[in-house]
C-alpha positions as CSV (number, residue, x, y, z in Angstrom):
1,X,13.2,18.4,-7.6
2,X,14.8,19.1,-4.4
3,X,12.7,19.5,-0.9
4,X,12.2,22.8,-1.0
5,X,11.1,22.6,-4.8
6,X,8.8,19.8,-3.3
7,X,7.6,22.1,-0.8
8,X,6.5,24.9,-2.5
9,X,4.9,23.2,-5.1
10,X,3.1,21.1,-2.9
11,X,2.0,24.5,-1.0
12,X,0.5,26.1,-4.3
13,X,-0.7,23.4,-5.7
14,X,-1.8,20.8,-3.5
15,X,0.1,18.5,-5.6
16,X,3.9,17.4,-6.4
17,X,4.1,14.5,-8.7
18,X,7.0,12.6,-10.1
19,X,9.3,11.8,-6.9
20,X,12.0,9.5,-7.5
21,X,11.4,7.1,-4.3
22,X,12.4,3.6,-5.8
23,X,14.1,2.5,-9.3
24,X,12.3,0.6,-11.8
25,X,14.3,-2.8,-10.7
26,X,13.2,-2.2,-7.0
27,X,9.9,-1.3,-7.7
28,X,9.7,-4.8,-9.9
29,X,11.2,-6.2,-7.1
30,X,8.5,-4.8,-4.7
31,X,5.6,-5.7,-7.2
32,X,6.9,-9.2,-7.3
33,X,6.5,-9.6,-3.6
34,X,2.9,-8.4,-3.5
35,X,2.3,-10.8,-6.1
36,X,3.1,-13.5,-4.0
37,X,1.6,-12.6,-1.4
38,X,-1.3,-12.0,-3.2
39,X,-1.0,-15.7,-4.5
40,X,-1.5,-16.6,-1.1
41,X,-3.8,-14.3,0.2
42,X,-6.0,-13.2,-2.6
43,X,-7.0,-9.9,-4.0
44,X,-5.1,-7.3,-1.6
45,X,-7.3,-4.5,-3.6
46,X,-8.4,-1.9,-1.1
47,X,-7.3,-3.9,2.1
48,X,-6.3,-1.1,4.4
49,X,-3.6,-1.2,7.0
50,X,-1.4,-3.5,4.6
51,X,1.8,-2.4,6.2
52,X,0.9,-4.0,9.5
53,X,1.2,-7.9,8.0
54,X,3.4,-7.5,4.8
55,X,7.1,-6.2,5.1
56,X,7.2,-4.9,1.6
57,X,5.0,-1.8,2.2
58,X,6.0,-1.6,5.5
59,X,9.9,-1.2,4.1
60,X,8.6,1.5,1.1
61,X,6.3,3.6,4.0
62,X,9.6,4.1,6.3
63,X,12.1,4.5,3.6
64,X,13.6,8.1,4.4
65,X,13.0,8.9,0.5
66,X,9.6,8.9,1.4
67,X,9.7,10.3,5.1
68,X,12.1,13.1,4.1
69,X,9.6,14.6,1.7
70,X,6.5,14.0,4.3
71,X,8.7,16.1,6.7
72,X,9.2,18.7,4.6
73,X,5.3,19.0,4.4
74,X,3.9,18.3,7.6
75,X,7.1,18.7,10.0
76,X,9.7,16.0,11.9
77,X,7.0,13.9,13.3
78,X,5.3,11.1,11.7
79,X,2.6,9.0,12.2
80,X,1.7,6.6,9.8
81,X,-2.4,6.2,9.5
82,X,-2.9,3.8,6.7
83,X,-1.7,1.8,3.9
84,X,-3.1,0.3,1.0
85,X,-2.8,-0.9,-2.5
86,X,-5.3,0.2,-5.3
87,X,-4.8,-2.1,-7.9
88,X,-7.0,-1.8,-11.5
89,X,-6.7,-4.9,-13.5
90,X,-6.1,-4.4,-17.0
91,X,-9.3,-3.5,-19.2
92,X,-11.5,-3.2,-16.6
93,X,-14.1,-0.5,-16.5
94,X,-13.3,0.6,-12.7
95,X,-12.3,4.2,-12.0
96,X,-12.4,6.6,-9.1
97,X,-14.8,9.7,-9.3
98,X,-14.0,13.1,-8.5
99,X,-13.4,13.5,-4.9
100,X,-11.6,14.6,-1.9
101,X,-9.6,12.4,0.7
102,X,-10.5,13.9,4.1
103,X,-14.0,14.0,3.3
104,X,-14.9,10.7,5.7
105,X,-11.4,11.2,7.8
106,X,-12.5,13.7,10.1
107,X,-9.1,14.4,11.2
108,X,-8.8,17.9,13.4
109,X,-6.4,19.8,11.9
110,X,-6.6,19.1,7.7
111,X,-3.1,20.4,6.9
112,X,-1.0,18.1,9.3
113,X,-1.7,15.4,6.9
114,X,-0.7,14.0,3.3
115,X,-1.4,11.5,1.0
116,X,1.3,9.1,-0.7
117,X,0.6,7.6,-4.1
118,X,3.5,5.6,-5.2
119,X,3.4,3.6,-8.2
120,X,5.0,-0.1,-8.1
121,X,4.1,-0.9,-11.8
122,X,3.9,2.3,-14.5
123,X,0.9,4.7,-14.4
124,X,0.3,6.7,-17.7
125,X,-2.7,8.1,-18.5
126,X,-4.1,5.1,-20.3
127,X,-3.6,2.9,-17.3
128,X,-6.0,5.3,-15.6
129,X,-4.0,7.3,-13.6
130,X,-4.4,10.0,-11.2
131,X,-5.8,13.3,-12.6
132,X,-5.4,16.2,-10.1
133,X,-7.0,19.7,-10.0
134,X,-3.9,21.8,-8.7
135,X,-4.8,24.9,-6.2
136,X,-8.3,23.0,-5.3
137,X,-6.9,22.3,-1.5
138,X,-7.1,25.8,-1.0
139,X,-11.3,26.1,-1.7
140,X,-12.0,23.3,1.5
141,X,-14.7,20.8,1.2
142,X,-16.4,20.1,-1.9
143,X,-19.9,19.4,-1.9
144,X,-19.8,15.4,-2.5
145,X,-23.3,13.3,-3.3
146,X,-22.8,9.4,-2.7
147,X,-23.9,7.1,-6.1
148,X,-22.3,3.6,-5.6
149,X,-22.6,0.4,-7.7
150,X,-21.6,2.2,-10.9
151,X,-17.7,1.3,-11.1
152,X,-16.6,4.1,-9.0
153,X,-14.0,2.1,-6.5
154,X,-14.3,4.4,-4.2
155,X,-16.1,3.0,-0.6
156,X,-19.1,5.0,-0.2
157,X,-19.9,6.1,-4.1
158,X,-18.8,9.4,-3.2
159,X,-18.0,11.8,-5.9
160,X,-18.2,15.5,-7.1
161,X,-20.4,16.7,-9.3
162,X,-19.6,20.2,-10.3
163,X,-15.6,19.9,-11.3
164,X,-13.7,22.6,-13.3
165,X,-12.1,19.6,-15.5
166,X,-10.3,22.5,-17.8
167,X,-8.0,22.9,-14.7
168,X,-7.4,19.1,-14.1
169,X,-3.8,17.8,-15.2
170,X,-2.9,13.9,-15.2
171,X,-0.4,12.9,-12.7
172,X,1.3,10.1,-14.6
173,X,3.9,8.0,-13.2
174,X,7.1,6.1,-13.8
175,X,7.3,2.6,-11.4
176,X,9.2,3.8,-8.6
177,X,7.8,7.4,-8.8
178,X,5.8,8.9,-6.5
179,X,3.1,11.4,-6.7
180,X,2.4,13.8,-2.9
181,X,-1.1,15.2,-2.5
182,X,-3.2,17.4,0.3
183,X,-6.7,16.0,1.7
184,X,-9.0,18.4,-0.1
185,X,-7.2,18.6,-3.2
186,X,-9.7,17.4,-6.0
187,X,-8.7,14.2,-8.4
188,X,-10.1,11.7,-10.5
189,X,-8.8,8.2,-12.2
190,X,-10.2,6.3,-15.0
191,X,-10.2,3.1,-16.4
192,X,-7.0,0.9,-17.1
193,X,-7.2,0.5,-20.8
194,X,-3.5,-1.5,-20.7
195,X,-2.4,-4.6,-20.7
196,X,-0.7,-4.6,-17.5
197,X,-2.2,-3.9,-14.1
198,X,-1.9,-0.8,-12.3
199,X,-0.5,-1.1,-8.6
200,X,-0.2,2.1,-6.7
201,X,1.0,1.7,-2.9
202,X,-1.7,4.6,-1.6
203,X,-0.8,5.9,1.8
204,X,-1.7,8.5,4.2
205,X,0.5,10.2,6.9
206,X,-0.1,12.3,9.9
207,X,1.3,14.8,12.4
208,X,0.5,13.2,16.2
209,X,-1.4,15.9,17.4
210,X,-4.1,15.7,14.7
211,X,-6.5,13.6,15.7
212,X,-9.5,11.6,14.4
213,X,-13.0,12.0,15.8
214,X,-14.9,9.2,17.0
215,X,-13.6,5.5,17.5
216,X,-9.7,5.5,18.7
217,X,-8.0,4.1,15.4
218,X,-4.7,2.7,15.6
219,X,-1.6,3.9,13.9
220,X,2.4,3.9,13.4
221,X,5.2,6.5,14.5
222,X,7.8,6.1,11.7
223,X,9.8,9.2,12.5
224,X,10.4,12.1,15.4
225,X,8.3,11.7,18.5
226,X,4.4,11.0,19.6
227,X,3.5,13.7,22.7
228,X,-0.1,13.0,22.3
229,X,-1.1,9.5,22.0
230,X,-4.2,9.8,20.3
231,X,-3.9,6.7,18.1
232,X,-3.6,3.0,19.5
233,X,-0.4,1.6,18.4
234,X,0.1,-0.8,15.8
235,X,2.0,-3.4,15.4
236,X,4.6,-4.2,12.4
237,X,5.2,-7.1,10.4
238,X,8.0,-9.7,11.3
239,X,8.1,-11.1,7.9
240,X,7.6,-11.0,4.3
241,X,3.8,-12.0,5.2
242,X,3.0,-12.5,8.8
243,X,0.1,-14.9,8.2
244,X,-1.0,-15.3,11.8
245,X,-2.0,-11.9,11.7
246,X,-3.4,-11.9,8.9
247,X,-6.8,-12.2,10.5
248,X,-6.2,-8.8,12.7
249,X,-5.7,-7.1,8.8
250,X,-9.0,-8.0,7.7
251,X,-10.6,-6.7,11.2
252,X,-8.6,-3.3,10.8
253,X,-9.5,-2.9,7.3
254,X,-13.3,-3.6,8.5
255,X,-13.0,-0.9,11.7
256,X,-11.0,1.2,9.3
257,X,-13.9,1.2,6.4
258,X,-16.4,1.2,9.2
259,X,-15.1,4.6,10.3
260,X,-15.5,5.9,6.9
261,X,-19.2,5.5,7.0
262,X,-19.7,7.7,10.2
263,X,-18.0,10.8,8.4
């Protein structure tokens, strides 16, 4: 699918899976340097702001396969807000409940954003992957109701209640394929079911001038120009795991998930 494919898709539907980004060798490639990182570091489930102390997502999150298509959707120029693997092990009952992505973000302006969800091992629908509900961006803000400590991954046990699930469609993915998706548009993920573990790369992306309320959070311009400076800058990595940092990660990901909470 070409960009303007992308685009219009994305504009109906919320949605545009299935985006070529890497190759199944690079995406091994990539998976077998989280790995060893991980090895080092531990479980890098859910650790936001990955891309400020590993080279390997900081490389896929600038790539211009991926910046070209977040151009096309939220114009020339880029910030990037977070990073972070979601990783289900295999056989595992976790899963993510229905819900929407900007409800704890509260960014100003919910179309200058996007969501990137690219998938470094495969993602078919027994793995648990993503299950959208195309055309839901367009209805807003879902009512949510928070429920943790029942599997649901998600930070605050948020989920929606009252789905349309006969509108849902499975976003399943090929290793190297990416899957483009708006704030409010509604998904879903069940358990992995597999043998192998599921590794998505999720990331989110926004225009400068859309700014978060609250606590200034940090974040990256990978492309065009910042006229606003609403976001502290971050730094990037200077090598395949810049473990003196690695400290500073788990403080972001605490003022990051922290920042969730006051939503």
């Amino acid at each position: 699918m070409d960009l303007a494919g992308i685009t219009s898709t994305y504009e109906t539907d919320g949605v545009v899976g299935n985006v070529a980004v890497l190759s199944s060798d690079e995406a091994a490639m990539h998976r077998k340097r989280l790995e060893a990182v991980e090895a080092e570091l531990g479980s890098l489930h859910y650790i936001n702001k990955i891309h400020t102390v590993m080279a390997s997502p900081y490389e896929l999150v600038t790539s211009p396969a991926v910046l070209d298509v977040v151009e096309s959707l939220i114009g020339p120029d880029i910030l990037l807000y977070n990073s972070t693997y979601i990783i289900k092990e295999p056989h595992t009952d976790a899963y993510v409940a229905w819900h929407q992505d900007l409800t704890y973000w509260g960014l100003s302006d919910d179309d200058a954003q996007v969501s990137m969800w690219l998938a470094i091992a495969p993602a078919p629908v027994e793995s648990g992957c993503m299950v959208m509900v195309p055309g839901s961006h367009k209805a807003g803000r879902a009512e949510h109701v928070e429920r943790p400590g029942d599997g649901n991954v998600l930070l605050l046990g948020q989920q929606i209640v009252d789905v349309d699930v006969d509108l849902a469609r499975p976003c399943s993915l090929e290793a190297g394929e990416a899957s483009f998706h708006h704030g409010w548009t509604i998904h879903t993920s069940a358990p992995n079911t597999t043998d192998d573990r599921r590794i998505g790369l999720n990331v989110q992306f926004v225009a400068p001038h859309n700014r978060q309320a609250g606590e200034a959070m940090t974040a990256t311009l990978v492309r065009g120009e910042d006229r606003f400076g609403y976001y502290e800058t971050e730094r990037s990595p200077t090598s395949e795991l810049d473990q003196s940092h690695a400290e500073e990660l788990f403080s972001a990901d605490a003022k990051m998930k922290a920042s969730f909470k006051t939503k």
